[in-house]
MDTraj code that builds the backbone (N, CA, C; nanometers):
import mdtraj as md
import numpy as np

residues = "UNK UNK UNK UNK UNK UNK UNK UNK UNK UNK UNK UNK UNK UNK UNK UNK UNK UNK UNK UNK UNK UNK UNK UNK UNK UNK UNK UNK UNK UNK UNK UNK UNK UNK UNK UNK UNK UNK UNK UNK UNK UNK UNK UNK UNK UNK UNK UNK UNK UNK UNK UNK UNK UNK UNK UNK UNK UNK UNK UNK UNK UNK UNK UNK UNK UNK UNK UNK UNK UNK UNK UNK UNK UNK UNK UNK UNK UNK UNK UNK UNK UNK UNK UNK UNK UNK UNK UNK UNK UNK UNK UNK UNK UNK UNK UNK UNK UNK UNK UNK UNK UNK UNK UNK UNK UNK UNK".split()
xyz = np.array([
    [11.7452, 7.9252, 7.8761],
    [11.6234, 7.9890, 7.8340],
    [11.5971, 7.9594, 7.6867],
    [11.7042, 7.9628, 7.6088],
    [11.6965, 7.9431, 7.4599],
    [11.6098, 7.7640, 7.4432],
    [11.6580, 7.6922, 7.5354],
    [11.5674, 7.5807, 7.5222],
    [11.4443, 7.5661, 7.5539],
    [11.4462, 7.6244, 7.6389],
    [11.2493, 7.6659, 7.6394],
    [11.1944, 7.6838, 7.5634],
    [11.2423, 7.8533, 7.4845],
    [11.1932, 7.9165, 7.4090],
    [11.1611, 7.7984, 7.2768],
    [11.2646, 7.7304, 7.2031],
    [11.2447, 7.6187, 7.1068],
    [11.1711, 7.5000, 7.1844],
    [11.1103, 7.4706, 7.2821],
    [11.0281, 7.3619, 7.3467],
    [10.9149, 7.4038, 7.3119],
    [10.8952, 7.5177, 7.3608],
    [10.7769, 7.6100, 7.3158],
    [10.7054, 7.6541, 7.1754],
    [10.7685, 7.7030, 7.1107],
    [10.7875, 7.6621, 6.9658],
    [10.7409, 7.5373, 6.9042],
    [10.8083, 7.4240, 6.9422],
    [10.7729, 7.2636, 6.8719],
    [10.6628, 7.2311, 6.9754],
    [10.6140, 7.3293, 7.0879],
    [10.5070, 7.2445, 7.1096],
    [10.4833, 7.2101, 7.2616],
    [10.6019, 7.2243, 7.3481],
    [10.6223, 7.1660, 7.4623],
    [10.4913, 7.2414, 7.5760],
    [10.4926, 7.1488, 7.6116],
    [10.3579, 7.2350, 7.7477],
    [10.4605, 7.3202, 7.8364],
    [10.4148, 7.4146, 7.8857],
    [10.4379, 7.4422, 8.0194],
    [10.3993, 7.4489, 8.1610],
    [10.2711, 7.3090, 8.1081],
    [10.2683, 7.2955, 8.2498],
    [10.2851, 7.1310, 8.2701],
    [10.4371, 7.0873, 8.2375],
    [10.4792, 6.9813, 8.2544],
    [10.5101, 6.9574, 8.4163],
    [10.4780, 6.8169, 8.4624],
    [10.5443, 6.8480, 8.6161],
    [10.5799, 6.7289, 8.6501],
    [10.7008, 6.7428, 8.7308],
    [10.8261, 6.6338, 8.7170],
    [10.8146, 6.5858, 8.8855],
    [10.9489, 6.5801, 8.9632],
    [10.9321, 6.4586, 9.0628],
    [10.8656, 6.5695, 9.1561],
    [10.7992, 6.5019, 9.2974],
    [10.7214, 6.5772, 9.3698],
    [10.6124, 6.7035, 9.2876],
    [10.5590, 6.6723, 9.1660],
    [10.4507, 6.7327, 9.1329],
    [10.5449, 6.9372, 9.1094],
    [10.6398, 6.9249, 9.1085],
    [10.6949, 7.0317, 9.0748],
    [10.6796, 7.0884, 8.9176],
    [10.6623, 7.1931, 8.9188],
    [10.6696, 7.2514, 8.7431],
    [10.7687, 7.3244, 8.7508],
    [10.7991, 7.3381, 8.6010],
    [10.8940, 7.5030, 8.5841],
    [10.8615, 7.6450, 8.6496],
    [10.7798, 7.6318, 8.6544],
    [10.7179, 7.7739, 8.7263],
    [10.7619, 7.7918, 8.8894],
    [10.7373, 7.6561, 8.9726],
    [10.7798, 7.6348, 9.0697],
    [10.9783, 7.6809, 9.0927],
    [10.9868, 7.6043, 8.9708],
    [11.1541, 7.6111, 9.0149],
    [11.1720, 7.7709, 8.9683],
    [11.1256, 7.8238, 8.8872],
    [11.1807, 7.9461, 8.8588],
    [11.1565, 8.0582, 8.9458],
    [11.0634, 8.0044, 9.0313],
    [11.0130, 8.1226, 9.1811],
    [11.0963, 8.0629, 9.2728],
    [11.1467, 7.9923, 9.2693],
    [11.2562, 7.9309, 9.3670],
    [11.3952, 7.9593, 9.3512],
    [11.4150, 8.0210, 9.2035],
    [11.5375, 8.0521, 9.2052],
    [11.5361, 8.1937, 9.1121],
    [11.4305, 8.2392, 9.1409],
    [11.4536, 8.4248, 9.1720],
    [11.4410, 8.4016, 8.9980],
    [11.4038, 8.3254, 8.9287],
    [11.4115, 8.3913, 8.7322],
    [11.2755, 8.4487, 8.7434],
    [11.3266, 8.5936, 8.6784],
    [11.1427, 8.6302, 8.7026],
    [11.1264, 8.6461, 8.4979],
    [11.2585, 8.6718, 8.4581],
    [11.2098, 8.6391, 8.3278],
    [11.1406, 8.4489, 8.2929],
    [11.2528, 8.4080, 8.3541],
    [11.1466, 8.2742, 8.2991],
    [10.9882, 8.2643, 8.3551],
    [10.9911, 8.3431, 8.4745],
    [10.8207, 8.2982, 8.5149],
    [10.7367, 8.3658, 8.4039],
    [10.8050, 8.5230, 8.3771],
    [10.6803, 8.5876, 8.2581],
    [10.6437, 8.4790, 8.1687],
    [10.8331, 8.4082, 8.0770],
    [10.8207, 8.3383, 7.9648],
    [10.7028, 8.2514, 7.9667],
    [10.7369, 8.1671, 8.0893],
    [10.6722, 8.0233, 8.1701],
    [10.5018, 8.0584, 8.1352],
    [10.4340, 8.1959, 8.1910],
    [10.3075, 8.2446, 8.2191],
    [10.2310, 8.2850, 8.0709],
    [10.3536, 8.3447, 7.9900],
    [10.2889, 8.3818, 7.8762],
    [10.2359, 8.2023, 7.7821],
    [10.3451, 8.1322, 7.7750],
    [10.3081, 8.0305, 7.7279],
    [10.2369, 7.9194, 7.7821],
    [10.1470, 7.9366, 7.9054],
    [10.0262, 7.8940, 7.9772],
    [10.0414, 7.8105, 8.1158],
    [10.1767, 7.8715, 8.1556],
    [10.1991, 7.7743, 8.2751],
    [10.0677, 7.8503, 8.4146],
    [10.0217, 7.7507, 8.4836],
    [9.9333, 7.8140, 8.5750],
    [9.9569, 7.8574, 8.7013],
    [9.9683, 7.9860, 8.7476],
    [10.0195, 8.0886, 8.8711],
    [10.0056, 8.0105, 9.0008],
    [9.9047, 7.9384, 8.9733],
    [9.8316, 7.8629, 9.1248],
    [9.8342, 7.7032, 9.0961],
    [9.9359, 7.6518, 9.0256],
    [9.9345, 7.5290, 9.0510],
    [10.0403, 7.4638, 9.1720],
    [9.9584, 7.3877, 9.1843],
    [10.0257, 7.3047, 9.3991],
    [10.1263, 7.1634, 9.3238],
    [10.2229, 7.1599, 9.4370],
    [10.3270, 7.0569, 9.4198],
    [10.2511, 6.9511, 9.5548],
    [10.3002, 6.8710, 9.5389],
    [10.2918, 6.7469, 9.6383],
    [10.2519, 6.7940, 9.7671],
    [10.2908, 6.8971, 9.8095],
    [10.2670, 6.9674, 9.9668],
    [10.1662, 7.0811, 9.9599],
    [10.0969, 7.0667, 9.8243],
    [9.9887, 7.1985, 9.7870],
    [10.1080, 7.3670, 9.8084],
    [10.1752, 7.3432, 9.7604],
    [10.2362, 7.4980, 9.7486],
    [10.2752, 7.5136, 9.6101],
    [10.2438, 7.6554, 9.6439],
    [10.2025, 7.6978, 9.4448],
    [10.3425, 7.7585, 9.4755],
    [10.3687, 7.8488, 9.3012],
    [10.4948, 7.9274, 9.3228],
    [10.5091, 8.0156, 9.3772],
    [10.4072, 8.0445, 9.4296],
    [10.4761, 8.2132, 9.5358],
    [10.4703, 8.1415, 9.6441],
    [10.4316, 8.0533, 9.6825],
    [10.5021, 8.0068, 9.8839],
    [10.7120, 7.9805, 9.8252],
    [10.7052, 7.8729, 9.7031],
    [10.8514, 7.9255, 9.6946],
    [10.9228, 8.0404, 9.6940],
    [10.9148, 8.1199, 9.6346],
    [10.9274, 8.2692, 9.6491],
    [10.9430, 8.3036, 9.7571],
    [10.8315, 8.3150, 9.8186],
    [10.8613, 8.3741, 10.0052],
    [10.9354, 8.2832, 10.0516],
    [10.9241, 8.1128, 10.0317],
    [11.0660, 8.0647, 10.1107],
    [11.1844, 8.1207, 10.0734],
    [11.1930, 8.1306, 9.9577],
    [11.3469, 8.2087, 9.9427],
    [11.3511, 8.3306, 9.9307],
    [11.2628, 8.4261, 10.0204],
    [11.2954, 8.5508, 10.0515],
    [11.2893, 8.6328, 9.9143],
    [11.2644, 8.6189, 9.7882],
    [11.2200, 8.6191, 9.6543],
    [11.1467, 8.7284, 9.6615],
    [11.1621, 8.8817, 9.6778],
    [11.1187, 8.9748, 9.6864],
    [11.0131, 9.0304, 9.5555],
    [11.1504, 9.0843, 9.4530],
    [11.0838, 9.0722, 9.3390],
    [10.9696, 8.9777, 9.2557],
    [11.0187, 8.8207, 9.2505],
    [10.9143, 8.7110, 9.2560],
    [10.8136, 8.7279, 9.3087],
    [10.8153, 8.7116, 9.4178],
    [10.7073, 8.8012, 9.5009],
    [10.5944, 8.8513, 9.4291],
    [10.6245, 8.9787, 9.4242],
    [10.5877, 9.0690, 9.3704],
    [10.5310, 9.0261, 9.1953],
    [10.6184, 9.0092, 9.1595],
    [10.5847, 8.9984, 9.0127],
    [10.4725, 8.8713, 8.9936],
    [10.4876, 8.7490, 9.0865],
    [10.3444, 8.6585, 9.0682],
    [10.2525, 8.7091, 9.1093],
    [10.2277, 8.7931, 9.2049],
    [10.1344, 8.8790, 9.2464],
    [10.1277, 8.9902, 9.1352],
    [10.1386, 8.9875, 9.1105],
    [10.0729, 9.1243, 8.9849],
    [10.0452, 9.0067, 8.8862],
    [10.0839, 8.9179, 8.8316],
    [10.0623, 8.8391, 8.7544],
    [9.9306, 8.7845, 8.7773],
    [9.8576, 8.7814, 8.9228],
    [9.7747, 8.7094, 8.9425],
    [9.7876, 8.5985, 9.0679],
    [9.8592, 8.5723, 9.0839],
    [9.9113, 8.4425, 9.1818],
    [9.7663, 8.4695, 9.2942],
    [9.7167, 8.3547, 9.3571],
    [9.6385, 8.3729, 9.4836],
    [9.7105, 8.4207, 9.5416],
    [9.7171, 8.4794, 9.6720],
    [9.7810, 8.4502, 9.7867],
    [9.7086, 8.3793, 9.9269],
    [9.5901, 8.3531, 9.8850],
    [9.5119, 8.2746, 9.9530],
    [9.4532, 8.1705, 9.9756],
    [9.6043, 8.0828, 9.8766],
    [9.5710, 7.9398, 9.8789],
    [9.6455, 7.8894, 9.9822],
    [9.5934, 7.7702, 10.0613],
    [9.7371, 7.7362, 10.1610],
    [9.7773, 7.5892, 10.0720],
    [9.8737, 7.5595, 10.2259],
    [9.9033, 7.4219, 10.1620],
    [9.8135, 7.3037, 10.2172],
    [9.9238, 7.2276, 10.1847],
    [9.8225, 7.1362, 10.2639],
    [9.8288, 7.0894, 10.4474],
    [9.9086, 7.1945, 10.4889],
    [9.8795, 7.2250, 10.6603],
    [9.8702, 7.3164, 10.6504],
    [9.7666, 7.3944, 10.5716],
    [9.6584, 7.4928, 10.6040],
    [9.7795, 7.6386, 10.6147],
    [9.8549, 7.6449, 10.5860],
    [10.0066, 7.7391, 10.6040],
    [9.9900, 7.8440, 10.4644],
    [9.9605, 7.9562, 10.4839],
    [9.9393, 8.0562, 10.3575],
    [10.0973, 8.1087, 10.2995],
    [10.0988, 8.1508, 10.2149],
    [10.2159, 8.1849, 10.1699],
    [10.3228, 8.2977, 10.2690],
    [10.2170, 8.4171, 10.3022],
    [10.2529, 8.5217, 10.4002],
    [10.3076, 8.4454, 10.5215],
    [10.2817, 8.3274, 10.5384],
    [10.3248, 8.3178, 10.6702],
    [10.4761, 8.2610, 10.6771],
    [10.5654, 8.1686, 10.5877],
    [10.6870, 8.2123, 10.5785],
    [10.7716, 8.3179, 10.5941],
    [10.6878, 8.4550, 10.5349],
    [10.7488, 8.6112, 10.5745],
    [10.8878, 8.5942, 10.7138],
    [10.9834, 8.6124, 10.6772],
    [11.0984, 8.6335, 10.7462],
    [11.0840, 8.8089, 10.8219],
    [11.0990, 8.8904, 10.6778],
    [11.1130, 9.0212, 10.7130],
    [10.9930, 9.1243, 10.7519],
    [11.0171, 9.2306, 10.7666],
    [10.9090, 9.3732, 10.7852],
    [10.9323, 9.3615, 10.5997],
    [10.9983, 9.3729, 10.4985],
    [11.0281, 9.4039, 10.3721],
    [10.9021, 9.2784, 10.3356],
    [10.9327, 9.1770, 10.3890],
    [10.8546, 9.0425, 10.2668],
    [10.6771, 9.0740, 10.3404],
    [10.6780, 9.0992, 10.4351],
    [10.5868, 9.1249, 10.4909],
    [10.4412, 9.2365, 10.4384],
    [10.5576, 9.3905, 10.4042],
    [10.4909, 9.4683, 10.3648],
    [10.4323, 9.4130, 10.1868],
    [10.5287, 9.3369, 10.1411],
    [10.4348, 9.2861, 9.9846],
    [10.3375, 9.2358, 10.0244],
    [10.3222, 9.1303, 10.1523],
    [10.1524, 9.1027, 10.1649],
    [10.0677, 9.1784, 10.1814],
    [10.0816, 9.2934, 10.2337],
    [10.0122, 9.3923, 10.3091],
    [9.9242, 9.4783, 10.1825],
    [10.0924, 9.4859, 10.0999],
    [10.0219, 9.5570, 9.9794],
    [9.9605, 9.5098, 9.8811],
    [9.9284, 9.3479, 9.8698],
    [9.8826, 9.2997, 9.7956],
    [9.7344, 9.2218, 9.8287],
    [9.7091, 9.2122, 9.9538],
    [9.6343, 9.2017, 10.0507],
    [9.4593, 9.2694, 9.9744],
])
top = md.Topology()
chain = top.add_chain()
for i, resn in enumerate(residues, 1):
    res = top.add_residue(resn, chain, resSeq=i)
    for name in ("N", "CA", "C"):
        top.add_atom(name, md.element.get_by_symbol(name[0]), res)
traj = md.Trajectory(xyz[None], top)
């Protein structure tokens, strides 16, 4: 995180995006950092940007069952009504009644 924070600082974008059209934002909803997504969001990374397969960071999130994530891109703003690109919305990964009810309530 400390390298971010000094990327950020000297300048670095955050909405850099590396192989398969992935950003930081992506990987950090993928691996449950919900401090890096605030960091990521405050310094202008965008909630609804699509990787190679049109999935923003909250379809990662719900793939990995990412409850909190979840939640927190959704209050942040995140669509949830973008699909990908086979037309597949984020809600519809939903495993549980738990991942389920965040759509419901965010709905």
């Amino acid at each position: 995180m400390t390298t971010l924070i000094y990327a950020q600082v000297k300048g670095a974008s955050a909405r850099i995006r590396k192989f398969e059209q992935l950003t930081l934002l992506h990987w950090a909803a993928d691996r449950g950092n919900e401090s890096m997504i605030r960091l990521l969001v405050k310094y202008g990374a965008k909630l609804n940007v699509r990787d190679e397969d049109g999935q923003t960071p909250l379809f990662y999130a719900a793939n990995s069952s990412n409850i909190p994530c979840m939640k927190l891109l959704l209050e942040l703003g995140a669509d949830p009504s973008i699909p990908n690109n086979d037309g597949e919305l984020p809600s519809s990964v939903s495993q549980t009644d738990e991942e389920r009810t965040v759509w419901t309530a965010y709905s």
